[in-house]
N, C-alpha and C positions, 0 to 999 in steps of 0.2 A: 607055692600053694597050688594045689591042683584044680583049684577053678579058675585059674589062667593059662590057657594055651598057650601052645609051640610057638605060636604066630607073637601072640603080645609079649611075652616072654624074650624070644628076638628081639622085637622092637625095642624092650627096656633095656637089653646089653648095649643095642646097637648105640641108641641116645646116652647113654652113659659112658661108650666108649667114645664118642664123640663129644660130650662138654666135659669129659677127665682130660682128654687130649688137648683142649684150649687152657686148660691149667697144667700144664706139665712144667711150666718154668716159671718161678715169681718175675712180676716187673721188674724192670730197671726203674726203679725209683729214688729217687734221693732226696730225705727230707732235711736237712740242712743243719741248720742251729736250732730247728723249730722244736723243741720240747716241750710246748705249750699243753695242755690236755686236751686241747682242739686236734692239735695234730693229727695227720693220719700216722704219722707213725705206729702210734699206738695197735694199730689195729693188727699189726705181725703178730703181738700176742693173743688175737684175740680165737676163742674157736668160733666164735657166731660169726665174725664178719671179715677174717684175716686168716693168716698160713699157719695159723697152728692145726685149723679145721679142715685147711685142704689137705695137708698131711696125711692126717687119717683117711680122708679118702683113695689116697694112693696107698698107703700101708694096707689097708684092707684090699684094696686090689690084686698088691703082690701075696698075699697071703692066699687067698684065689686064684693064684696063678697067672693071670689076668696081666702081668704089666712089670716093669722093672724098677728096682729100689730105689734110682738116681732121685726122683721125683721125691720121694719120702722126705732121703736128706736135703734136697736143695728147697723145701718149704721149712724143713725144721730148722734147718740155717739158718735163711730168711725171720724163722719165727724169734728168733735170740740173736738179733745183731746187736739189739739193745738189752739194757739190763733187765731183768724180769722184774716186777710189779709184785710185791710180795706185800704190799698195808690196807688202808682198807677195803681201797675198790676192786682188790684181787679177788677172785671167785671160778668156781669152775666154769664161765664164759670168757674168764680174763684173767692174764699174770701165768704166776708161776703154777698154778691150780691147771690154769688151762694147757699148759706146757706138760704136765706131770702125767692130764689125761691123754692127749696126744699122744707121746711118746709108751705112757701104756699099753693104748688099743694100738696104733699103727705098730709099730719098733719094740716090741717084748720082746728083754733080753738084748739089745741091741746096742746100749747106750747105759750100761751099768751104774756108771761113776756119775752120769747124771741125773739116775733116775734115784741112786743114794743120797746125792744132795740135794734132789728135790724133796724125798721121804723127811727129812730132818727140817725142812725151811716149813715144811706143809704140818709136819706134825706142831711144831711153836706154833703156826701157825692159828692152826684149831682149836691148841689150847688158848689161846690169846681170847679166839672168838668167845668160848665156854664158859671163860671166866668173867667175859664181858656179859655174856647172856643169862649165864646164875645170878650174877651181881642185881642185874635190872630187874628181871625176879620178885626176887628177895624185897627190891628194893616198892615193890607192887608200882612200877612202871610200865608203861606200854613200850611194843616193840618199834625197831624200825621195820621195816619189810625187808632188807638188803640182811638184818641179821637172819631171821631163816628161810629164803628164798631159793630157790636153785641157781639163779644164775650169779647169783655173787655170797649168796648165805651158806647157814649151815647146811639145810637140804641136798645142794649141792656137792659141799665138801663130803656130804653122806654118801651121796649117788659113788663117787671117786671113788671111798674106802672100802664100799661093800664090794666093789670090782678089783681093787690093785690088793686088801686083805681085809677079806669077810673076817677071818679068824681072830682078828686083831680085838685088841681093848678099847682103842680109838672111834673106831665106828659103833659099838657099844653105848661108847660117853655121848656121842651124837641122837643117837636113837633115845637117850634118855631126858639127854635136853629136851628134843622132839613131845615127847610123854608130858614133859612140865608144861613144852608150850599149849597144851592144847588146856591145860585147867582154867579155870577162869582167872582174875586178876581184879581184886578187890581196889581198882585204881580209884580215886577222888578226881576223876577229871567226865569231863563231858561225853564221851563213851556209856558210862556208868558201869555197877558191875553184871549188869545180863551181859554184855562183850565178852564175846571169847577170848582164851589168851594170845591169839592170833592178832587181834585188833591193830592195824598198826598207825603211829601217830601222822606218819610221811605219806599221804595218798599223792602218786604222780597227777591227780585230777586239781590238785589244790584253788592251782592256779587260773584253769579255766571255768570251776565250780567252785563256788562259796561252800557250798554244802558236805564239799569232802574237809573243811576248817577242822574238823575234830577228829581225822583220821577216818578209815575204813576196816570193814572186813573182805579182805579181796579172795575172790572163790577158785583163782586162775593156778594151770600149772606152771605157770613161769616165777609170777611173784605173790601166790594166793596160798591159801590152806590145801591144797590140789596136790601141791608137789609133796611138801611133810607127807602128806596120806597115802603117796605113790610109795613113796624111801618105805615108810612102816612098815607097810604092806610087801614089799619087794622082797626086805629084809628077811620080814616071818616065812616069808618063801622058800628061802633062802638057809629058812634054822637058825640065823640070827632075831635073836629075842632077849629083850630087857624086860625088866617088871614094870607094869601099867602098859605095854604097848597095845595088848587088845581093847582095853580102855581106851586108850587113846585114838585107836583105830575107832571105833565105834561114835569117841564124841563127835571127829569132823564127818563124819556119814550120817550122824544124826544130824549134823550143821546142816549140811550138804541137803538132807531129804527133809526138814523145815523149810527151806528156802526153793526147793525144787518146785516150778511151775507149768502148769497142762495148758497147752496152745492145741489146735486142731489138728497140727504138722506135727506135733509128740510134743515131751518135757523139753523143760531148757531150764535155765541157773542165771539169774541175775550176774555180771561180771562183778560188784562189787554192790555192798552196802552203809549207807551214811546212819549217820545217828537216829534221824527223821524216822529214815524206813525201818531203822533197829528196833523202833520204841514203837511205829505203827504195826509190824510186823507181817508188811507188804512192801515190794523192789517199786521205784518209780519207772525201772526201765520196761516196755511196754509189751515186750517180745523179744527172741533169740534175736542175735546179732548176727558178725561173722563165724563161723563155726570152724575157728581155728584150734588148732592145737594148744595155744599161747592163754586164751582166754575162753575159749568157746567150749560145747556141748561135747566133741570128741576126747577134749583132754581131760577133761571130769568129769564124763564116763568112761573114760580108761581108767584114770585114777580110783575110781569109786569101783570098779571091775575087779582091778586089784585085790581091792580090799576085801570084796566079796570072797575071791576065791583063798585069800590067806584064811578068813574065818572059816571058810567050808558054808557059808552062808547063799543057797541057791537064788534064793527068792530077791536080797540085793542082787546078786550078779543076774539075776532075768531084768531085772529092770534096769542096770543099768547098762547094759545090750541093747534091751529095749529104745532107751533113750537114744543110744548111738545110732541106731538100726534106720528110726524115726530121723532123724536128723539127716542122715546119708541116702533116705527117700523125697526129700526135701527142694525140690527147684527152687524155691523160692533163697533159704537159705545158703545155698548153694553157689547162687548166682548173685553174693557177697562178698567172694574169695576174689581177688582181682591180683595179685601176684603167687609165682608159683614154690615160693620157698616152703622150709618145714616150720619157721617161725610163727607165719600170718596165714600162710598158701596149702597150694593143693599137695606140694607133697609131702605137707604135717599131716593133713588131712589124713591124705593116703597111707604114711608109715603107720600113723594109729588108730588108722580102721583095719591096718595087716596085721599090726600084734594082739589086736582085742580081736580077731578072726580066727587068732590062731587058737586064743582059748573058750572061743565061745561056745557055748551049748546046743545054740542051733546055725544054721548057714546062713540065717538072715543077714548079719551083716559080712558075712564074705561074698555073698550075692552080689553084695556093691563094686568090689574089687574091680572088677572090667570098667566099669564103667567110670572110676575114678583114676586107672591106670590111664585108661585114650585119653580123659581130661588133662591129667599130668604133661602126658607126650604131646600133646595139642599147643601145651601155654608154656611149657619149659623155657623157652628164650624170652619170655614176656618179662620183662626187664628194664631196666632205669639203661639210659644211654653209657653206664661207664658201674656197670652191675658189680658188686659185691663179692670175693672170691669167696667165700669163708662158709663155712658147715650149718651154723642153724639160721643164715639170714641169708644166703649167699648158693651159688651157682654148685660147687661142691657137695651142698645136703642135697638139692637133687639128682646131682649124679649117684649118690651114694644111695638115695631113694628106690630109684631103677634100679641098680646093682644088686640091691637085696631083695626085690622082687623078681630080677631075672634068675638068682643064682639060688635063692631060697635062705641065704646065710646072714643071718645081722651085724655078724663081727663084734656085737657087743657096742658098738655107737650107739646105739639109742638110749643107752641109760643117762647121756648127756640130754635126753627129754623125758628121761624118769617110765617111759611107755613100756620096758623092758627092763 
């Protein structure tokens, strides 16, 4: 984007060729007998924290020109020493989802026979999830979050389809599910029926909060109504369209701008909401948080962005530019972010202030760009003593962060954060 110069632009190739280079060859590791679900084993399949993530970063490299293939295969190796993960904690963060996108974005065309037996494992796969998620439905059940979330749900396996076949019937059936989830759900349980059909019974707060006892409405693009509204929106972008999706687009934007709160610093979005604050219909939490991509104010004003621009609707997408614009003026919120990944960190931050710049209406928030790129190259090594290799939690999404700031090309990875 051309409000970054020759200078910073350098600098992003150069830091990216530099921590692509400390990952060019997996560890020597050897996890034993240990198959426990602790294990680190697991983590080869994983794209947030393991070699399926780094992969893509070198595939997209060599596509760029940038670097040579060895690195591709010797992560994807790595990524399938073990058997792939195909039940229910597979998702496109993990298993064989995450193996099917790797090998999409880095290696198209490269790996035929296993990208045919991933198609047939992933397609059972989804119908599995589908018929599990009409069932519950029907059945006027609440959700779990893992069923449509991005990183292990259906949202996720959405993100996949509209990339490896828009055209297809499969990512269709997903979009429609998407449409059911958002009706209400006339459940008999302590939610009640004002709950969206988002609601889900499994809040990760449970256990430090009493208050999440009856489940939440989580607003986030990781495991919230955020990501659904991203895929929708993406989709109709895209010319893929089911019946009720502007419906559906509209009810979590109407959730969405219900719930939206004015601070002095701009709006902000409660991360979640309990019963309490369902029925009072005010957030107990006091103020913006950290302003991540995962939970915070940039990824559901991306996501809400989105949606603006699939309806043709100006006046949501000025606001929620606005929001983002407000937010990325922000010290105080700012000086929240304490690692640099794309998951929690600066360069979530930064990838979804560069794709909401790319479509925004005015320059405000491309404005910020400099100023969150020297942040990035500043904190890059800011790191746990024995850092994480892997793409959305891991040293790899920063490299890959720079890389598409210096080169201008997104290779299509970001749709593994729904931002693109």
């Amino acid at each position: 984007m051309s409000v970054l110069n020759a200078d910073r632009r350098a600098a992003a190739a150069a830091l990216a060729d530099e921590l692509a280079a400390v990952l060019m060859e997996p560890p020597l590791v050897e996890f034993g007998d240990d198959y426990s679900p602790s294990s680190l084993r697991w983590r080869d399949q994983s794209l947030s924290k393991g070699a399926a993530g780094v992969a893509i970063l070198h595939g997209l490299r060599v596509q760029d020109g940038l670097a040579d293939v060895k690195p591709v295969h010797a992560w994807l190796a790595r990524a399938t020493r073990d058997d792939l993960t195909a039940g229910p904690g597979a998702g496109l963060w993990f298993g064989a989802p995450a193996l099917a996108f790797a090998l999409h974005i880095a290696a198209p065309g490269a790996y035929p026979s296993a990208m045919a037996s991933l198609d047939v494992s992933l397609t059972q796969l989804v119908h599995t999830r589908l018929e599990a998620a009409h069932a519950r439905i029907d059945a006027e059940q609440r959700p779990s979050q893992y069923e449509f979330d991005l990183t292990r749900g259906l949202a996720g396996f959405g993100a996949y389809l509209l990339n490896r076949d828009p055209g297809g019937d499969l990512v269709r059936q997903v979009l429609a599910y998407l449409v059911r989830l958002t009706e209400p759900v006339d459940a008999a349980d302590a939610a009640g029926a004002s709950a969206p059909g988002w609601w889900s019974h499994d809040s990760s707060a449970q256990e430090r909060d009493p208050a999440f006892a009856a489940g939440e409405a989580n607003s986030g693009m990781a495991h919230g109504c955020s990501g659904p509204l991203a895929l929708l929106a993406l989709a109709m972008r895209a010319g893929v369209v089911v019946e009720g999706q502007t419906a559906a687009i509209n009810r979590i934007c109407q959730w969405l701008e219900g719930w939206r709160q004015q601070a002095p610093a701009g709006p902000w979005w409660p991360e979640r909401i309990t019963v309490k604050e369902l029925r009072i219909g005010r957030p107990n939490q006091g103020g913006p948080l950290r302003p991540s991509w995962c939970y915070g104010t940039p990824g559901l004003a991306r996501a809400q962005q989105l949606a603006a621009l699939a309806l043709g609707d100006r006046v949501r997408q000025q606001a929620a530019e606005e929001a983002l614009a407000r937010c990325l003026s922000d010290p105080a919120q700012l000086a929240r972010i304490s690692d640099p990944a794309l998951c929690h960190g600066f360069a979530g931050l930064l990838a979804t202030a560069w794709h909401a710049a790319a479509d925004a209406v005015t320059p405000a928030i491309a404005d910020h760009l400099p100023h969150l790129l020297d942040t990035l190259l500043a904190h890059a090594y800011d790191a746990p003593p024995d850092p994480l290799p892997g793409l959305v939690e891991g040293r790899a999404g920063i490299a890959l962060t720079l890389h598409t700031l210096a080169t201008g090309t997104s290779g299509r990875w970001a749709a593994c954060l729904l931002i693109s």
